[in-house]
C-alpha positions as CSV (number, residue, x, y, z in Angstrom):
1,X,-83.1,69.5,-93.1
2,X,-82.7,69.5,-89.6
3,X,-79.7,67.8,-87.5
4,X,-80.9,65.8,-84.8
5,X,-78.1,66.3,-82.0
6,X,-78.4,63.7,-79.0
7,X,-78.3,65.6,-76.0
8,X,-75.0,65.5,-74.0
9,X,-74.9,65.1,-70.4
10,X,-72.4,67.1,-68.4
11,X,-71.9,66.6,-64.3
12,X,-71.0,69.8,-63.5
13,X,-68.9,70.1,-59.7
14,X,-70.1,73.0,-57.8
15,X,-67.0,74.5,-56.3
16,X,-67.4,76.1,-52.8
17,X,-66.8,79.8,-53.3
18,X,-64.5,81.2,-51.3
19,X,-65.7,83.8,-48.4
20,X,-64.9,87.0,-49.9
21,X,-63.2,89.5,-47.8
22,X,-65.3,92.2,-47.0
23,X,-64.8,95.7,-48.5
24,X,-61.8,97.7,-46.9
25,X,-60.4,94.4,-44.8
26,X,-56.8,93.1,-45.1
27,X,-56.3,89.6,-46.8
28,X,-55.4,87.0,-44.9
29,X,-50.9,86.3,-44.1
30,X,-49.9,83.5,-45.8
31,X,-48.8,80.6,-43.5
32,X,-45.3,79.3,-44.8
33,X,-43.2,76.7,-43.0
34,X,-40.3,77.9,-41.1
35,X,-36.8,77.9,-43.7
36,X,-34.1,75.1,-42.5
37,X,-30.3,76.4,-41.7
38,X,-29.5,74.9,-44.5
39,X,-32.1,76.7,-47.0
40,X,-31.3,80.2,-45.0
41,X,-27.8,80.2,-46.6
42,X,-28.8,79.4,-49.6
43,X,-27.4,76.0,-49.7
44,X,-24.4,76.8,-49.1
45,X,-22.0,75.1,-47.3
46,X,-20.0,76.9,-44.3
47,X,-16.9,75.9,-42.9
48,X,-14.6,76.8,-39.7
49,X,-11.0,75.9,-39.1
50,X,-9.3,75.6,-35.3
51,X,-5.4,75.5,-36.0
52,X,-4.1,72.4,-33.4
53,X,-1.0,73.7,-31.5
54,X,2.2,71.4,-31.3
55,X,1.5,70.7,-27.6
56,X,-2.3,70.3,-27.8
57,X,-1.8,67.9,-30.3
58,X,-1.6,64.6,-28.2
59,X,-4.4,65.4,-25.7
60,X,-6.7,66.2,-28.9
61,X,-6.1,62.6,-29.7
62,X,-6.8,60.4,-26.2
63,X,-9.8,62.5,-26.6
64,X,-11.2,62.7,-30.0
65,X,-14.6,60.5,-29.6
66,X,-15.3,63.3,-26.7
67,X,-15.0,65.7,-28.8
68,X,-16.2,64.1,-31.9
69,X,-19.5,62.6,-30.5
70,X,-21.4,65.7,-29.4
71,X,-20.2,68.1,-32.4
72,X,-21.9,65.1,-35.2
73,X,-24.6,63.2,-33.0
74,X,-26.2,66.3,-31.1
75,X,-24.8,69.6,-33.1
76,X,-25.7,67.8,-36.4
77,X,-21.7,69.1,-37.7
78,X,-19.4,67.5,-39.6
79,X,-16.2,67.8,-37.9
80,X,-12.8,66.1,-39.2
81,X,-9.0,66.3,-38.1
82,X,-6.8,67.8,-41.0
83,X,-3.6,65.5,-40.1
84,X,-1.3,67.6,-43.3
85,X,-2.5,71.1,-42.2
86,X,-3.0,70.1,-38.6
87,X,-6.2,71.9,-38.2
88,X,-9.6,70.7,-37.1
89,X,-12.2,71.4,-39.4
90,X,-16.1,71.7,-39.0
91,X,-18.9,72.3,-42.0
92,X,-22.8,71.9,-41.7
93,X,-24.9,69.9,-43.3
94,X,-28.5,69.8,-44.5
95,X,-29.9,68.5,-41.1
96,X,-28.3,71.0,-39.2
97,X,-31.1,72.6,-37.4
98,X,-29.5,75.9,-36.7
99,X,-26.4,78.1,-38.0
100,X,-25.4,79.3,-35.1
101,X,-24.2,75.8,-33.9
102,X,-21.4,75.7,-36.1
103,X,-19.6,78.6,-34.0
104,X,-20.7,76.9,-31.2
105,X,-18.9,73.7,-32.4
106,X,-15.8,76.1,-32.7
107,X,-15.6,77.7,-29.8
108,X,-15.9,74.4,-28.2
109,X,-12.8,73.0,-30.0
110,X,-11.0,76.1,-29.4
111,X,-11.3,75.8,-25.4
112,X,-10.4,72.8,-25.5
113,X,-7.3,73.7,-27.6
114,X,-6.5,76.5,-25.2
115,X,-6.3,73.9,-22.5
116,X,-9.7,73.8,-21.0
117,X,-11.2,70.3,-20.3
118,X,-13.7,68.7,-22.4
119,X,-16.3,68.1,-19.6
120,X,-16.1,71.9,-18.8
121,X,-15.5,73.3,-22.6
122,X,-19.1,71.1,-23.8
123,X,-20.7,73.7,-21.7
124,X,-20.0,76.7,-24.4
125,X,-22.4,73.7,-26.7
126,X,-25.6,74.0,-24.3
127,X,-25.4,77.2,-23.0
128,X,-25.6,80.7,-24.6
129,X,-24.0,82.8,-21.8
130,X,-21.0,81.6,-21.2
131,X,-17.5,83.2,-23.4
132,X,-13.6,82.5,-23.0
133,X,-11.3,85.9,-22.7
134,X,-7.7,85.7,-22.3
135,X,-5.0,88.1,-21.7
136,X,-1.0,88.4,-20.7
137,X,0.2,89.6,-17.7
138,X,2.2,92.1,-19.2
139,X,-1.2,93.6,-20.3
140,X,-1.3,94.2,-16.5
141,X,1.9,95.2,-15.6
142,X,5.3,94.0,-17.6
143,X,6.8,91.8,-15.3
144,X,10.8,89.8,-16.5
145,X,12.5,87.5,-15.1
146,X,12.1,86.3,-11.6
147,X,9.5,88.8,-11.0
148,X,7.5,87.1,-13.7
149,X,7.6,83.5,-12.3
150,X,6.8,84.8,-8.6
151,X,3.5,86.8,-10.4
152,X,2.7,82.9,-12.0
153,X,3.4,81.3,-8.8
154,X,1.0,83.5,-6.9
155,X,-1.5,83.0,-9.6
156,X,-1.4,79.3,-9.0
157,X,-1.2,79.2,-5.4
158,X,0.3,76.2,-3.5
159,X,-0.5,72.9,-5.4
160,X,-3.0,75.2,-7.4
161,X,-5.0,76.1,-4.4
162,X,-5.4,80.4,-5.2
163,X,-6.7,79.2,-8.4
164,X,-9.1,76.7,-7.6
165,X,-10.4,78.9,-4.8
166,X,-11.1,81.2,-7.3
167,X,-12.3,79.1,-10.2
168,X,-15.2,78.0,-7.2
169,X,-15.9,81.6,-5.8
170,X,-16.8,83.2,-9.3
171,X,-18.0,79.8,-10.5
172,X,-15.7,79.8,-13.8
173,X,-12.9,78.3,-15.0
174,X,-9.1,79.3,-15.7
175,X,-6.2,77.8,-17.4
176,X,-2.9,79.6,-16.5
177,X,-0.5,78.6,-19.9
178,X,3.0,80.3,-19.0
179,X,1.9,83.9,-19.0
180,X,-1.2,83.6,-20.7
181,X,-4.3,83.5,-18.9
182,X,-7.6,82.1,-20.6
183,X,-11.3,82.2,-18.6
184,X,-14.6,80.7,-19.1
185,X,-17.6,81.4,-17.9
186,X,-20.7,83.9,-17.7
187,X,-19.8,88.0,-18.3
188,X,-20.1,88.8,-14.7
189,X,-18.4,85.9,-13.5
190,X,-15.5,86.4,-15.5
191,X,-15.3,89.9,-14.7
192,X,-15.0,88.7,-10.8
193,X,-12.3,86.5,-11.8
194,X,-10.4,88.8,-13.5
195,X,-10.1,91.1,-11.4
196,X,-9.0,89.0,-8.6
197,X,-6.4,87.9,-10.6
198,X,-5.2,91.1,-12.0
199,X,-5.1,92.0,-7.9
200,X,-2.4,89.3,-7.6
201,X,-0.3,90.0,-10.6
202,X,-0.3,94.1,-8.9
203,X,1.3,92.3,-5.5
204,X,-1.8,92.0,-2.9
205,X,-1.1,89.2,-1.1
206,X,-3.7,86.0,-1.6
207,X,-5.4,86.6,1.8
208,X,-6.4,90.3,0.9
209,X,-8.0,88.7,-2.7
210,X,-9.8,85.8,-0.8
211,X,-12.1,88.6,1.5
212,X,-12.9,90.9,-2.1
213,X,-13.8,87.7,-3.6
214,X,-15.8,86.5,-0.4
215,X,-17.7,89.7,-0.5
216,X,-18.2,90.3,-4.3
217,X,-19.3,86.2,-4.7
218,X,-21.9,87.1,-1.7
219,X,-23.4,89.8,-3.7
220,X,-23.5,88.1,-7.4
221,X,-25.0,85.4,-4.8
222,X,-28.0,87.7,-4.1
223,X,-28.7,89.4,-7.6
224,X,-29.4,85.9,-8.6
């Protein structure tokens, strides 16, 4: 006895074969999207901390929003005043778009807390060239007493004008804290800078520093 079995129709999809690579060729690179910050340290969260000196404590807080609005709107950094600990402390987060902005963030808050102003710290945010270096003045010669103030006073200049003559020939800034001196600006510039000032601190009288500086700013003036 014989089964009658209706016959069954199947649509059968014909699948494009793909073009096979020909004998001895390389595959072809995969194509994967490029990782976030976020995914590149494994999710994990990183933090820095900017301790807030006693005296730096005040200005920090007339100008918080200054401070606060670039690091969060265009850094992408969380950022929050430790009031207990007084500290300033900065994470990332999973939109921010690269690591390397939350050092960034911190060196920004820590020119400002070495007494740099926030229109000229932001600059360390939007450009890549630009550092703060600070030494003593007894790391150029140990100066007490009397002999100390005079080196300060012929740092400053008359109502601050040696320093700002400086600051505008080597295009950088300076902060003079007691005997502490903090820079900022590019490599070169700083290196101008600091060795005008060191010149001072040795003795040479302001006149003598102003034709060095006139002649080294000329020639940084044509390399660029």
């Amino acid at each position: 006895m014989q089964s009658k079995e209706a016959p069954t129709s199947m649509d059968v999809e014909a699948v494009p074969s793909e073009p096979k690579a020909e004998f001895g060729s390389l595959p072809m690179k995969p194509k994967f999207k490029p990782l976030s910050a976020h995914e590149m340290s494994d999710g994990q969260v990183q933090f820095r901390k900017v301790n807030v000196p006693p005296h730096r404590f005040s200005p920090l807080k007339k100008a918080w929003m200054e401070i606060y609005t670039p690091v969060y709107e265009q850094m992408k950094i969380d950022i929050r005043m430790n009031l207990k600990a007084r500290r300033v402390e900065l994470k990332t987060r999973t939109d921010t778009p690269d690591i390397s902005n939350l050092q960034k963030c911190a060196d920004f808050v820590h020119a400002f807390m070495l007494g740099f102003d926030v229109i000229d710290a932001i600059a360390l945010l939007r450009l890549d060239e630009l550092y703060v270096e600070s030494f003593e003045i007894k790391d150029v010669k140990t100066l007490r007493g009397e002999h100390l103030s005079r080196a300060i006073g012929r740092l400053s200049g008359k109502g601050g004008k040696t320093k700002f003559a400086i600051e505008n020939a080597t295009k950088t800034r300076i902060v003079i804290a007691d005997s502490k001196i903090h820079m900022l600006g590019s490599y070169k510039n700083i290196r101008v800078a600091r060795d005008s000032l060191c010149n001072l601190i040795l003795g040479s009288p302001a006149g003598k520093v102003y034709s060095k500086l006139r002649a080294v700013s000329a020639r940084l003036a044509e390399s660029l």
